[in-house]
Wavefront OBJ file of the C-alpha trace (Angstrom):
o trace
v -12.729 15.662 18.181
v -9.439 15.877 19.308
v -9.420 12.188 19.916
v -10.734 11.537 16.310
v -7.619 13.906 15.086
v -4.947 11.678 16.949
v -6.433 8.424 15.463
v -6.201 9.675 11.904
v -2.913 11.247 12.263
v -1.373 7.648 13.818
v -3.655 5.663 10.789
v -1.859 7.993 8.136
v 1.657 7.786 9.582
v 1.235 4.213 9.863
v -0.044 4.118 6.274
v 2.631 6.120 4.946
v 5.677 3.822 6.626
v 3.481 0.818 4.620
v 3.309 2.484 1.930
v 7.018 3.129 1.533
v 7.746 -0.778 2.783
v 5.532 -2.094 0.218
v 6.570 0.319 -2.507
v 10.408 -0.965 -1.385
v 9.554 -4.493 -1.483
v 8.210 -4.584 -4.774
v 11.304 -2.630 -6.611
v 13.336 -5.143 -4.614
v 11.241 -7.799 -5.936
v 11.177 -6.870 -9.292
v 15.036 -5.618 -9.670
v 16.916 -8.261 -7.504
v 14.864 -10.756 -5.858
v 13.081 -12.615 -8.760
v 13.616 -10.435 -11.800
v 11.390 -11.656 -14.688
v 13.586 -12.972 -17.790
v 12.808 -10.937 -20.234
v 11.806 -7.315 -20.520
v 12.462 -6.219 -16.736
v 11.942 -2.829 -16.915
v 8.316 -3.393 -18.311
v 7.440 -5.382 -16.149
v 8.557 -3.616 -13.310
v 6.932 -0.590 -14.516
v 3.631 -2.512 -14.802
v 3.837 -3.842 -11.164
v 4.842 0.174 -9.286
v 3.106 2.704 -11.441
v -0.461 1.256 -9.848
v 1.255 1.786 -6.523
v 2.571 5.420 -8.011
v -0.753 6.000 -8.485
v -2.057 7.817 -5.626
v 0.582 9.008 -4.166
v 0.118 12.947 -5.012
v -3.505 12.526 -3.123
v -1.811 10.445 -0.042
v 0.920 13.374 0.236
v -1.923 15.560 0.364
v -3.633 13.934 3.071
v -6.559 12.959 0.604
v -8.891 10.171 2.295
v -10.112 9.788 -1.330
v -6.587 8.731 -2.614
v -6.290 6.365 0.641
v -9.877 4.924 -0.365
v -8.237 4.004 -3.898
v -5.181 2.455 -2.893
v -7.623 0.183 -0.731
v -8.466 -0.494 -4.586
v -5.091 -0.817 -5.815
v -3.924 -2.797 -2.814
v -6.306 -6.081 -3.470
v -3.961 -7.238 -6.836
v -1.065 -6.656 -4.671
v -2.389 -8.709 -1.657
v -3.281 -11.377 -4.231
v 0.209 -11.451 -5.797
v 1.270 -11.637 -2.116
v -0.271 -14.634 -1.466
v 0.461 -16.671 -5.226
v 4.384 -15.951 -4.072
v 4.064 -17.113 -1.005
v 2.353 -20.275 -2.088
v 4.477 -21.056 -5.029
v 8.021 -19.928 -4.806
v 8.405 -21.610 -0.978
v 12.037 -20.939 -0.803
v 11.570 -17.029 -0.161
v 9.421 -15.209 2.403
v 9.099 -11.964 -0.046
v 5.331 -13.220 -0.779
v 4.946 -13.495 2.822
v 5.857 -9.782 3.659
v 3.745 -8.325 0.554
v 1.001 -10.113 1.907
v 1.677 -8.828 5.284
v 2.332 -5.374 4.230
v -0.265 -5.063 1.566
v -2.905 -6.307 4.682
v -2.115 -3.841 7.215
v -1.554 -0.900 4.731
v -5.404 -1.717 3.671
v -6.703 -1.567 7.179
v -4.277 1.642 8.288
v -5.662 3.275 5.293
v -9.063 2.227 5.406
v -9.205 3.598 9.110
v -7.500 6.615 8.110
v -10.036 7.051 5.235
v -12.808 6.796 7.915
v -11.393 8.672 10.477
v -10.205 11.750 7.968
v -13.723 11.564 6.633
v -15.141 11.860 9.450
v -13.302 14.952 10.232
v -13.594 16.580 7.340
v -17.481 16.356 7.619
v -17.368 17.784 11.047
v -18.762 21.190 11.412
v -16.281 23.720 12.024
l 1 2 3 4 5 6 7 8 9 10 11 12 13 14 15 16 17 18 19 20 21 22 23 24 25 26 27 28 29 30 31 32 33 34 35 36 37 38 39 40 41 42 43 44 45 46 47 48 49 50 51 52 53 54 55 56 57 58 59 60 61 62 63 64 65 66 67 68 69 70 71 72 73 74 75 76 77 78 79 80 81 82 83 84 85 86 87 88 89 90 91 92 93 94 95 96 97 98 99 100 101 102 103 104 105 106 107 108 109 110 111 112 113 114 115 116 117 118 119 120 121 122
């Protein structure tokens, strides 16, 4: 047990330090990086509030929450990827593909691991 505890406290920290890198990189994406022409603020606000989403649940240690931004994290993995591919000259795609990827298996671990726990009898 106590071995299951360390593994889902080192899954969630490392979730939570890709959760704040990915949250980073997309307000730096959106603000500075490659703001959109017209209506930035929409936009923007279109691309973090899905992140924003679970964030009360992840505070509170939730492995539900974590299970949902597994959910969440699929768009941005795929918007990951269509930056790296088409704008060539940057490597921003490259690290939201990067960070959206290991957030998803930190968090999917964590979800297991927590789970697991939580089921345990007491």
């Amino acid at each position: 047990m106590q071995d299951l505890t360390q593994k889902a406290n080192l899954s969630y920290r490392i979730s939570l330090v890709l959760y704040v890198c990915l949250l980073a990189s997309q307000i730096a994406k959106m603000l500075w990086l490659h703001p959109p022409e017209k209506s930035v603020w929409m936009i923007a606000s279109f691309t973090i509030i899905p992140l924003l989403a679970p964030l009360y649940g992840l505070i509170k240690r939730q492995p539900r929450a974590s299970a949902w931004l597994c959910f969440i994290l699929c768009f941005y993995f795929i918007s990951g990827v269509l930056d790296a591919w088409f704008i060539t000259d940057s490597i921003h795609g490259w690290l939201i593909t990067v960070f959206s990827s290991l957030l998803f298996v930190s968090a999917m671990m964590f979800t297991r691991w927590q789970g697991q726990l939580n089921n345990q009898p007491q």
